[in-house]
C-alpha positions in Angstrom: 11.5 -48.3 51.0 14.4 -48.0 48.4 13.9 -49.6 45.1 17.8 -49.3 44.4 18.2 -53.2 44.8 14.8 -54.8 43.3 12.9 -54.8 40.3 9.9 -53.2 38.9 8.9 -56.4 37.4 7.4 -54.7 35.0 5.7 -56.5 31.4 9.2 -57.0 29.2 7.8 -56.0 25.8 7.8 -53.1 23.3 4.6 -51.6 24.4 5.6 -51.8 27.9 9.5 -51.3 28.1 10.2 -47.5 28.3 12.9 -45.4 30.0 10.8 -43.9 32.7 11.0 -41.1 35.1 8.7 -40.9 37.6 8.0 -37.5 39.2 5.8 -35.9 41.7 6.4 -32.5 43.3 4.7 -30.2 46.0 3.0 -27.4 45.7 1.9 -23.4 47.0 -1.3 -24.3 45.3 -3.1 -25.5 41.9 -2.6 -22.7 39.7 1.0 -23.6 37.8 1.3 -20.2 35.9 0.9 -18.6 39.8 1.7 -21.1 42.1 5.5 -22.0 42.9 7.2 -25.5 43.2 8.3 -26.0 46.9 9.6 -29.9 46.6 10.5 -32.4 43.9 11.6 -36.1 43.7 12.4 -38.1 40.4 13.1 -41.4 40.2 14.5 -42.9 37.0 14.1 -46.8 36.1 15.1 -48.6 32.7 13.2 -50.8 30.4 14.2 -53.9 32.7 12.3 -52.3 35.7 15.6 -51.7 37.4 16.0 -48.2 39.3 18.9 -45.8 37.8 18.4 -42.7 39.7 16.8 -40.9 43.0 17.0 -37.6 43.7 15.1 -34.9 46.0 15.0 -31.5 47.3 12.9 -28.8 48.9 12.7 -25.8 47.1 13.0 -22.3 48.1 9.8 -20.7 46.0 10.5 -17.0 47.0 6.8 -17.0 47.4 3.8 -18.0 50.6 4.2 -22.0 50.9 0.0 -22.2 50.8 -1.7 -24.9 52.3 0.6 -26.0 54.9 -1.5 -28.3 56.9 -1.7 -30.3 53.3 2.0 -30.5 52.8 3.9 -29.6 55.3 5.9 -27.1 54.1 6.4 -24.2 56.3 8.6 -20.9 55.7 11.4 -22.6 58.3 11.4 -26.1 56.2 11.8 -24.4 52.7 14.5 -21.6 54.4 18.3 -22.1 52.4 16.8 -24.5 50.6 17.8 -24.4 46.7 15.9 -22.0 44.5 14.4 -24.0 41.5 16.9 -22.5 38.7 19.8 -24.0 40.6 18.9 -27.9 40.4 16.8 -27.6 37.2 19.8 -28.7 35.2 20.4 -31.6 37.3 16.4 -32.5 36.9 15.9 -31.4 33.1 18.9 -34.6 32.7 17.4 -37.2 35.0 14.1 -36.0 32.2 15.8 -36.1 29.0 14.9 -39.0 26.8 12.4 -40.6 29.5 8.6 -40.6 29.7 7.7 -38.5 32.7 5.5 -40.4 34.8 3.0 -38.9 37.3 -0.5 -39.4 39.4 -2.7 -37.0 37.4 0.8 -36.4 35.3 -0.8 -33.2 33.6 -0.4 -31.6 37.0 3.0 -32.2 37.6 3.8 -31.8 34.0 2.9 -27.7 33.6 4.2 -27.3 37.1 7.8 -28.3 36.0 6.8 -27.0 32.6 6.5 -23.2 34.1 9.8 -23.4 36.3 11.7 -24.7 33.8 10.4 -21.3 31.8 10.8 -19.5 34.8 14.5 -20.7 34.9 14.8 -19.9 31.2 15.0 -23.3 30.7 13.0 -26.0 27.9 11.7 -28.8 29.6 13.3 -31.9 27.8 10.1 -33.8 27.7 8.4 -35.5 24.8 6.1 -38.3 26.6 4.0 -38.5 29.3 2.1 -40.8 31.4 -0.2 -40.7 33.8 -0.9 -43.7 36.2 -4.7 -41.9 36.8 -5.4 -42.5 33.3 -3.8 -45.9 33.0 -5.7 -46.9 36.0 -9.2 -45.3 35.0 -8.5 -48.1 31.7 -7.8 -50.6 34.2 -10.7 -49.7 36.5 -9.9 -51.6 39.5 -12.7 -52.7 41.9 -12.0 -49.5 44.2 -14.1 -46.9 45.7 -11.2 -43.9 44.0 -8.3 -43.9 42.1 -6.4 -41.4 44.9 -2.5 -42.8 45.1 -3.0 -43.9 48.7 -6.3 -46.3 47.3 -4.3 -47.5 44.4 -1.4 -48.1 46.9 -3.5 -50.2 49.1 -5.6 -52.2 46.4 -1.9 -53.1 44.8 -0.5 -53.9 48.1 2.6 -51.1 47.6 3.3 -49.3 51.8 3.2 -46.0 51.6 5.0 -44.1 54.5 4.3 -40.1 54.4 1.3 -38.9 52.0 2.7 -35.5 50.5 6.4 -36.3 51.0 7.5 -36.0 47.3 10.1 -39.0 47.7 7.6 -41.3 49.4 5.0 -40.5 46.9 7.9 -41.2 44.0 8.4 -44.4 45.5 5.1 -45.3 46.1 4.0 -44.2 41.9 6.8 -46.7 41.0 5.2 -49.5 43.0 2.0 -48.7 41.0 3.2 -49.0 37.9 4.5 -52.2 38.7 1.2 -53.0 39.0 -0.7 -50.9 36.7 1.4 -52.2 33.8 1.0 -55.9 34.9 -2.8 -55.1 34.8 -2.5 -53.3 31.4 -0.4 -55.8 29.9 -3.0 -58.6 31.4 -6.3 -56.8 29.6 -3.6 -55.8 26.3 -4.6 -52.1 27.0 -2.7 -49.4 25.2 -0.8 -47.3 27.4 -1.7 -43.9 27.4 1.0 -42.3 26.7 0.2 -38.2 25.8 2.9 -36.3 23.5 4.4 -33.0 24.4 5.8 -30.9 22.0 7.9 -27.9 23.0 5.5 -25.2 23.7 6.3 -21.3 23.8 8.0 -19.8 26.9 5.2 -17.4 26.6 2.9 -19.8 27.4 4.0 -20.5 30.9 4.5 -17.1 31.7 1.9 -15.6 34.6 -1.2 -13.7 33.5 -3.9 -11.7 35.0 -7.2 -13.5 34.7 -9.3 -11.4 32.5 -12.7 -10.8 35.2 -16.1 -11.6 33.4 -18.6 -8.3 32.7 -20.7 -7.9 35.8 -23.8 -7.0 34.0 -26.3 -8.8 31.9 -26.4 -7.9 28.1 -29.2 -5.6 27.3 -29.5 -5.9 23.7 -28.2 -4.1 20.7 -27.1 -0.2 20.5 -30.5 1.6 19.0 -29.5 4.3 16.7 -28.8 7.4 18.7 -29.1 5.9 21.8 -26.7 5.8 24.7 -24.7 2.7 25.6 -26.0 1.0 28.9 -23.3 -1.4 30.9 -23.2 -5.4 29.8 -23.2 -4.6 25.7 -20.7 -6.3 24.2 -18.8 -4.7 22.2 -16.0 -5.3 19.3 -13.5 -3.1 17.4 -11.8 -3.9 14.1 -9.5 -2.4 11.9 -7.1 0.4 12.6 -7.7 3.2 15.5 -6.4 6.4 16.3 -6.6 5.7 19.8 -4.2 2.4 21.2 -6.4 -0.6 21.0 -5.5 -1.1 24.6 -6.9 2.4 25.6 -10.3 1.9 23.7 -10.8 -1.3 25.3 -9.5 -0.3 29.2 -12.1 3.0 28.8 -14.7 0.7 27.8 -14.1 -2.3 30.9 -14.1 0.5 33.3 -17.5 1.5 32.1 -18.9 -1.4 32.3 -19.2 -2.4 28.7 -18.2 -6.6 27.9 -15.2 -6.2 24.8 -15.3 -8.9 22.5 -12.8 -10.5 20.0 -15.7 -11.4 17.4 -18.9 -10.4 16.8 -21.9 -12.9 16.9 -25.7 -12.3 16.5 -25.8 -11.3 20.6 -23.0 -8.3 19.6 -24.3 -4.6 20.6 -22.1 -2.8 18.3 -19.5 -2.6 16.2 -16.8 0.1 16.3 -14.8 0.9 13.3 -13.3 3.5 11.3 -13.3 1.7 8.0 -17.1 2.0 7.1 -16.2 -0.3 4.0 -14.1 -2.6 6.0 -13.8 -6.2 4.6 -12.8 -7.8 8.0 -14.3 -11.0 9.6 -15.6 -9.1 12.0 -17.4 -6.7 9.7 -18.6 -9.1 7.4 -20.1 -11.2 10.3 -21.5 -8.1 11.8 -23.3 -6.7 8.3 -24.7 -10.7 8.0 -26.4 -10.1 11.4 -27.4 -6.8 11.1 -25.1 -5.8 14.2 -24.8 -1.7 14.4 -21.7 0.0 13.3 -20.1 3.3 14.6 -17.1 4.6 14.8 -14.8 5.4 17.2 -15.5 9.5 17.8 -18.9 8.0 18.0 -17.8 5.3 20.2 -15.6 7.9 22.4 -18.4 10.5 22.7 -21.0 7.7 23.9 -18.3 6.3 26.6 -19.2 9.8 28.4 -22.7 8.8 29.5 -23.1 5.0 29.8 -26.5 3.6 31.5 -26.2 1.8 34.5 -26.8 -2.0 33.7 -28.6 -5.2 35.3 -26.2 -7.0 37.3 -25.8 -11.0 36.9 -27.9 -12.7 39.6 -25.4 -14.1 42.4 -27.0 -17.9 42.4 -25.4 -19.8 45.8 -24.6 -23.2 44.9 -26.6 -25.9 47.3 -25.4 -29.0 47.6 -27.9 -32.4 47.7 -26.8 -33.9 50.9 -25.9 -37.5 50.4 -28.3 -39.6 52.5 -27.2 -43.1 54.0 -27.4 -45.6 53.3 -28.1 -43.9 49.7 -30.8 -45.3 47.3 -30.9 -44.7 44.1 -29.8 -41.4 42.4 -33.3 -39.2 41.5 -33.0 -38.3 37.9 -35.0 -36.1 36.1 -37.1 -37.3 33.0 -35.6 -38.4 29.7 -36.3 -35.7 26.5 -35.6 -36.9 23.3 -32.9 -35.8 21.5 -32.5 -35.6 18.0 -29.1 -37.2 16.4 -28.5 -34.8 14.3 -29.6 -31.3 13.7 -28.4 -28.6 11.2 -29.5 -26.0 13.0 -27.5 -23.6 15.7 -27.2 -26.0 19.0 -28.6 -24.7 21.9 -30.0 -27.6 24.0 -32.0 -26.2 27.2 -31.6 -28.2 30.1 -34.6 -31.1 30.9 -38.1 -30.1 33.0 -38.2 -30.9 36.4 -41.6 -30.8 38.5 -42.0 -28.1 41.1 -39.0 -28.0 43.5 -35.9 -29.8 44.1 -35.2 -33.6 44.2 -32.9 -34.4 46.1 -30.7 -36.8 44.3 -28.7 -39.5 46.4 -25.7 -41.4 45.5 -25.8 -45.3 45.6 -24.0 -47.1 48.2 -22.4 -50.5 48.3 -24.9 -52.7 47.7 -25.0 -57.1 46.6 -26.4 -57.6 43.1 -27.5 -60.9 44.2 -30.4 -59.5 46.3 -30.8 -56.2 45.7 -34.3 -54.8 44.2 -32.4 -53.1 41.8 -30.9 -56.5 40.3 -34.8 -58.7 40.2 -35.5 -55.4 38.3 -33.4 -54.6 36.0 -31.3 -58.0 35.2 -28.1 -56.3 34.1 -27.6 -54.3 37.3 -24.0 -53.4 37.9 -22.6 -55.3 35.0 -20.6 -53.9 32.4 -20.7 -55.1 29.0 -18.9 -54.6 25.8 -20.3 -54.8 22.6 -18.3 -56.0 19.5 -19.0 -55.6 16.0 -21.9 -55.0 14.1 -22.9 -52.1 11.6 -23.0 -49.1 13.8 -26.6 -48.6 14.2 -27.0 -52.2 15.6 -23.9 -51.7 18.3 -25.4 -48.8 18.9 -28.8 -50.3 19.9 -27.0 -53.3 21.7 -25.7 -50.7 23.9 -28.9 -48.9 24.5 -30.6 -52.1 25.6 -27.4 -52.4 27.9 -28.7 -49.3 29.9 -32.7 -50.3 29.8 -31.7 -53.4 31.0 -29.7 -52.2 34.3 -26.1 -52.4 32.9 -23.5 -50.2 31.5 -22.3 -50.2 28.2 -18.5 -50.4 27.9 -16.0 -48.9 25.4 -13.2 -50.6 26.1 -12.1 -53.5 27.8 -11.3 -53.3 31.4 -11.1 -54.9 34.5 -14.4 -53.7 35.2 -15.9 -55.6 32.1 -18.2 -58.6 33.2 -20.1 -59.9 29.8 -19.3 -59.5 25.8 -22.1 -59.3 23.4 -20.6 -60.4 20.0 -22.4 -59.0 16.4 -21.5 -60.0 13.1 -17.9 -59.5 12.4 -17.0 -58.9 16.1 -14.9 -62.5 16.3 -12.5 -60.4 13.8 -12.1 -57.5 16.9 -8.3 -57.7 18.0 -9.6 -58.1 21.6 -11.5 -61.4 21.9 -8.1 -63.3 22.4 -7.7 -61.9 25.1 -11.9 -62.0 26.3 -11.1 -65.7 25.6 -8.0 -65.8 27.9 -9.7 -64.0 30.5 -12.8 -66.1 30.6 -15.5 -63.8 29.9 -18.6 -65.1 29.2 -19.5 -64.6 25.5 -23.1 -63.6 24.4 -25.2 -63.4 20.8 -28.0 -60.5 20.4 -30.5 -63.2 21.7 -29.3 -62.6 25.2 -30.1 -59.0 25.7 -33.4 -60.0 24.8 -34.3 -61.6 28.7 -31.2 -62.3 30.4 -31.4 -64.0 33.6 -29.3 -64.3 36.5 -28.2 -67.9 35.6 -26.8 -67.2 32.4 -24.6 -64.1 33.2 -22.0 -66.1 33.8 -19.0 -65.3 35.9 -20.5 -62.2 38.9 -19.9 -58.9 38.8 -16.7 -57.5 40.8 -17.8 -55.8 44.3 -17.4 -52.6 44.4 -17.6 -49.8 46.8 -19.4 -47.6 45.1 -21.0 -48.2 41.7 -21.9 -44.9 38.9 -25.8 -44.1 38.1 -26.2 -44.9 34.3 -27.5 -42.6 32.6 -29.5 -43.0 29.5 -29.1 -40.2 26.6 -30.9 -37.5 27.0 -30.8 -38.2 31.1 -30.9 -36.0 34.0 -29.5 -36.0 37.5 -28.7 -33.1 40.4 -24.4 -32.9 41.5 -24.4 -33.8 45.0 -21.3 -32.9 47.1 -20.1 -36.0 49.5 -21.1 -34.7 53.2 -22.4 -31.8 52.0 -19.6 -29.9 51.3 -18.5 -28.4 48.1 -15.4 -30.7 46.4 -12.5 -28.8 44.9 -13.8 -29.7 41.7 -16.3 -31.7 39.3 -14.3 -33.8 36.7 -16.0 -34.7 33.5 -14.1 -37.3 31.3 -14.8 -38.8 28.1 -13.4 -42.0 26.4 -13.1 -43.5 23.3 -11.8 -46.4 21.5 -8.6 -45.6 20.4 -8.4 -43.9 16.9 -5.5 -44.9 14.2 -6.9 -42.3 11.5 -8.3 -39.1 13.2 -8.1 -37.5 16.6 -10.4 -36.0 18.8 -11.0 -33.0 21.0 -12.9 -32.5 24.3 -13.8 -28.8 24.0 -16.1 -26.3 26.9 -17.8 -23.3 26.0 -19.0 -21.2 29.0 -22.7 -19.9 28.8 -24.6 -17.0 30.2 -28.3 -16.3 29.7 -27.8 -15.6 26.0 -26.6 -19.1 25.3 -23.6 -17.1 24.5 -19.8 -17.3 25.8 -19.4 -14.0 27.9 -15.8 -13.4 26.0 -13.9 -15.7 23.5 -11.4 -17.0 26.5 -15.0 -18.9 27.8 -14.2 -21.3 25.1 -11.4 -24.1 26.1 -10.3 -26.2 24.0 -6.8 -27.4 23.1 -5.3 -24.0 22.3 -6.3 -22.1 25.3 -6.9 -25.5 28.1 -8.1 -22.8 30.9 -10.4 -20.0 31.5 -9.0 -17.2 32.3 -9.6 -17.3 36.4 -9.0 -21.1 35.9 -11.8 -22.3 37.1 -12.6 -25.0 34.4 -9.7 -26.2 32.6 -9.1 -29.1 30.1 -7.0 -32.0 30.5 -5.3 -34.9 28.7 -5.3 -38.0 30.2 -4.1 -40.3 27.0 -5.3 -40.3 23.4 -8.3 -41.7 23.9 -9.4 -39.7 27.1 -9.9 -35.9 27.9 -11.1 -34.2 31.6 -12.6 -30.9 31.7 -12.9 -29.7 35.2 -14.8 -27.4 36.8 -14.9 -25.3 40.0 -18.9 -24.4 39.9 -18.1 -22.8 43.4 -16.2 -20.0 41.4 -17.6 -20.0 38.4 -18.6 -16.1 37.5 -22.7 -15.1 38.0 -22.5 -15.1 34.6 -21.8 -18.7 34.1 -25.2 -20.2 33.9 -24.2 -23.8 31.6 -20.8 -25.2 31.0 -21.8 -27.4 27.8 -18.7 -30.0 26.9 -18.7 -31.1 23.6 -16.1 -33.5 21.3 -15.2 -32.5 17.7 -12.9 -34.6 14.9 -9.9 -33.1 13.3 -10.4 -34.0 9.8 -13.0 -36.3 7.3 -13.9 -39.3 9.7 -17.3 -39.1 11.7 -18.5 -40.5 15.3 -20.2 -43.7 12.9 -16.7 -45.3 12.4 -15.5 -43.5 16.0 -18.1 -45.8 17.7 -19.2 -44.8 21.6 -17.7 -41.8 23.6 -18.2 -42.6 27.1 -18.7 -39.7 30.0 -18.5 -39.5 33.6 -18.5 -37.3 36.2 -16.8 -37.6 39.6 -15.9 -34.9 42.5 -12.1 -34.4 42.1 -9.4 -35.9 39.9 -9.5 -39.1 41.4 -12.7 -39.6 43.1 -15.4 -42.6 42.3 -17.6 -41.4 39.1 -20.8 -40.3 40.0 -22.5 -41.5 37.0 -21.5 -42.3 33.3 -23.3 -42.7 29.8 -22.3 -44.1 26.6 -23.4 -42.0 23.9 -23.3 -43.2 20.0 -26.3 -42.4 18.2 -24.0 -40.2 16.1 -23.6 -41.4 12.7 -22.1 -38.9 9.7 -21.6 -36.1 12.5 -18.5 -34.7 12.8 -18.8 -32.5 16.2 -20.9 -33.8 19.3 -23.0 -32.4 22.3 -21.7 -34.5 25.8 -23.1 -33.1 28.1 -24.2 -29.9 29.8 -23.8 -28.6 33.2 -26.1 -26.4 34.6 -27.6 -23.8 37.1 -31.5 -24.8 38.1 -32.2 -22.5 40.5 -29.8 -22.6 43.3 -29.0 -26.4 42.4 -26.5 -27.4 39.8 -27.2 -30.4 37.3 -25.7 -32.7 34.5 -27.8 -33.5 31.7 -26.4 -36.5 28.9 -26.7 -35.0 25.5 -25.2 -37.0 22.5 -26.6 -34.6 19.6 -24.5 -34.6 16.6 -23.5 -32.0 13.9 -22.6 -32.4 10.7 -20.5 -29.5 10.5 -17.0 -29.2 12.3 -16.0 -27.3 15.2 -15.8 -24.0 13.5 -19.3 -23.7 12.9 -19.7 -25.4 16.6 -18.1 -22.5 18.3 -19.6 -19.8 16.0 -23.2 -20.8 17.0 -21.9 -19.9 20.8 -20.4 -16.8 19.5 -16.8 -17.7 19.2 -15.2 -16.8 16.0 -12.0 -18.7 15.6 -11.0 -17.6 12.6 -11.1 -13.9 13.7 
């Protein structure tokens, strides 16, 4: 299929009509500051849809070609085949002044983003967008958002799955269609900025391994040290920084970068120091020694309590499913000045086993004569914030699911005072969606829902705040990864940031790198990483297969850079699905926040050998800062 002669037909106006380049490339794996490039295909198109450029190569990577049976790619394809530094001028110009265009674009984007450093090289690109994004706003009526699905629900052929060209030309014919949609339901694009970011970045580290051992507690005077304390050093040393803290990982002990009430010990020469660190260790009473001290009790560390190894076990997913088991509801408190440490719901004695819904008609289901709203979506417009946000709770008591935005997916409007004003209803009204007062969440029927709700192959468990419910794995087996993605209306005065701190038993983070957030997007072994989808939608995903011992909670949490608060934000909505692309398990629409300036999300969880998501929405007054310190991260140190 060549697009050289045809049109994208894409929606001929300024918020649609961008030089584009649309990219996807091959890889030796997932890891882009370790794994290697091994094909690429771009494909430019103008404003007017028309196609300006094609080209495509397999790349010599120097390096294993990984999962061959994925891609392909064997040692005899890839051998004389160009090495990336010797066509990435020719791509870094089909690149310039275009928005890169990809299926989970983030991917594609730090791939070509650590060749072009490897190739000593910038990589001219200042916009992205990713058709995953765009189409999670759309929300088509399919069971994932994989390329392949999107291909077949928007009638584009596709020829050879992982054949970079194919899949270019396939990505075109779904933004055809993706734009059509977005320009249909007036959705922003997506559209994520990328500002040149430091060769050092991109170049390949060793993942820093997590302390084996459990922390014991604080240093008692004249004690020894015992393996798992967590230790920090400021100020100057007579020994190199980098010796003190190799002699102490070898032994066992867990080095920190700042000091937080669960520190052992703080080593320092300067007994007067003025440091962060110091003062923050003299607040909590941490001990101080210095480093002779420090040196002389390296000698005879105490064996430690090792981390207990948890397997993960997977819920099996019966069928035909019934509905997911969920564990009880806790209140949660909006807002709290205290340090946040939210423990994870009570569940009776054992394991539920927790079941994903299958296909089922609304017309005659249980579920529907139950709860009246079942598998609807509805968005709520206007209204002071505390009445939206109660319109949205009585959404989820009633069966349905409270929208943030408008979508494809979006069956019924519930209009509040001042909600005619919203920039969308011209385009409800164009649509023909049935409009509804306050009065109808009060006992709506079946005969007054107006127009049905879309079929769908697989429809999300709601989950109410404060909700509880057990990660299955599709046929039992573990997938690559759990994807947990919150949305927002789009914001014209502030922005917001997805952030993950990484737990042990302490309610701690094991080392500062357990806390991603947009200046350090991945753990150190890469196991939970965040992305950017657009700006009103950020992913953190997370391999619980790999996750360290130590790991016991992942908790995800949103915080707003600068004065506004989640009352003018309005509803951040969450969802969790296995993989990038895979149907969402189950989503909640969280906005009891009102003057809070950081959020709790959502937690995940080790219960016994299971793991589980709990729904939080508890708000904090105070910003991320004072977020982070409560998990011992210090970012001002």
């Amino acid at each position: 299929m060549s697009l050289a002669s045809s049109s994208l037909d894409v929606p001929a106006t300024g918020d649609y009509a961008y030089d584009w380049a649309l990219v996807d490339v091959e890889t030796s794996g997932l890891m882009a500051r370790r794994d290697r490039v091994l094909s690429v295909a771009v494909i430019t198109i103008g404003p007017d849809g028309e196609q300006t450029g094609e080209f495509s190569t397999l790349l010599d990577p120097g390096c294993d070609p990984g999962p061959v049976e994925v891609h392909g790619l064997t040692v005899e394809r890839l051998r004389g085949a160009p090495t990336f530094d010797q066509v990435a001028g020719r791509i870094g110009a089909m690149l310039q002044d275009r928005v890169l265009v990809a299926h989970n674009a983030q991917f594609d984007y730090d791939f070509l983003a650590h060749e072009f450093a490897r190739a000593r090289m910038w990589l001219p690109v200042s916009q992205r967008l990713c058709t995953l994004a765009l189409n999670r706003q759309v929300d088509p009526p399919t069971d994932n958002m994989k390329l392949g699905t999107l291909a077949a629900h928007y009638g584009v052929p596709q020829q050879r799955a992982h054949d970079a060209l194919d899949d270019t030309r396939v990505l075109a014919g779904i933004l055809r269609a993706s734009l059509r949609e977005a320009a249909r339901l007036d959705l922003p694009l997506p559209l994520v900025t990328c500002p040149p970011r430091a060769e050092s970045q991109f170049t390949p580290k060793p993942p820093k391994t997590s302390c084996a051992y459990r922390n014991p507690g604080r240093l008692v005077p004249g004690g020894p040290l015992q393996q798992g304390m967590k230790v920090a050093i400021t100020g100057e040393t007579a020994h190199a920084r980098a010796e003190l803290v190799g002699r102490a990982v070898a032994a066992g002990l867990n080095m920190m970068s700042s000091v937080s009430r669960h520190t052992s010990l703080l080593v320092t020469n300067e007994a007067t120091s003025d440091s962060a660190k110091a003062r923050r260790a003299l607040a909590e009473g941490v001990p101080v020694i210095d480093e002779l001290t420090f040196l002389g009790l390296l000698t005879g560390v105490r064996p430690g309590s090792a981390h207990e190894a948890t397997a993960v076990v997977v819920a099996p997913v019966a069928e035909p499913a019934a509905e997911p088991v969920v564990g009880p509801v806790e209140p949660v408190s909006a807002t709290s000045s205290a340090t946040p440490v939210p423990q994870p719901a009570a569940h009776p004695t054992g394991t539920p086993s927790v079941s994903v819904a299958a296909p089922r008609q609304p017309e005659t289901s249980a579920r529907t004569l139950a709860k009246p709203l079942a598998v609807r979506r509805v968005l709520v417009l206007g209204g002071v914030h505390a009445d939206a946000a109660a319109a949205r709770t009585r959404v989820v008591e009633l069966g349905g699911s409270a929208a943030v935005n408008l979508s494809a997916s979006v069956t019924d409007v519930v209009l509040l005072p001042g909600g005619e004003g919203d920039r969308r209803m011209s385009r409800i009204t164009a649509l023909g969606l049935p409009v509804h007062d306050l009065h109808w969440l009060i006992a709506p029927t079946a005969a007054d829902q107006g127009t049905s709700a879309p079929h769908r192959p697989w429809e999300p468990h709601v989950m109410p705040r404060g909700g509880v419910i057990d990660l299955p794995m599709p046929h039992g087996r573990p997938a690559p990864e759990w994807h947990v993605t919150a949305g927002w209306a789009p914001q014209t005065d502030c922005e917001i940031d997805i952030v993950a701190f990484l737990l042990d038993e302490d309610e701690q983070v094991t080392f500062d790198e357990d806390f991603i957030f947009y200046g350090a997007p991945e753990s150190p072994a890469g196991t939970v990483r965040l992305l950017t989808g657009g700006p009103a939608e950020q992913t953190i995903t997370l391999n619980l297969a790999s996750l360290p011992p130590a790991t016991r909670k992942v908790v995800v949490a949103a915080a707003i850079d600068g004065a506004a608060t989640f009352g003018t934000v309005g509803a951040i909505q969450i969802g969790a699905a296995p993989g990038d692309s895979g149907a969402p398990l189950t989503r909640a629409t969280l906005d009891a926040a009102t003057t809070e300036r950081t959020m709790l999300l959502a937690e995940i969880y080790r219960r016994g050998p299971v793991w589980r998501m709990r729904a939080i929405g508890q708000g904090y007054d105070h910003g991320l800062e004072a977020l982070a310190r409560g998990y011992g991260v210090d970012i001002a140190d």
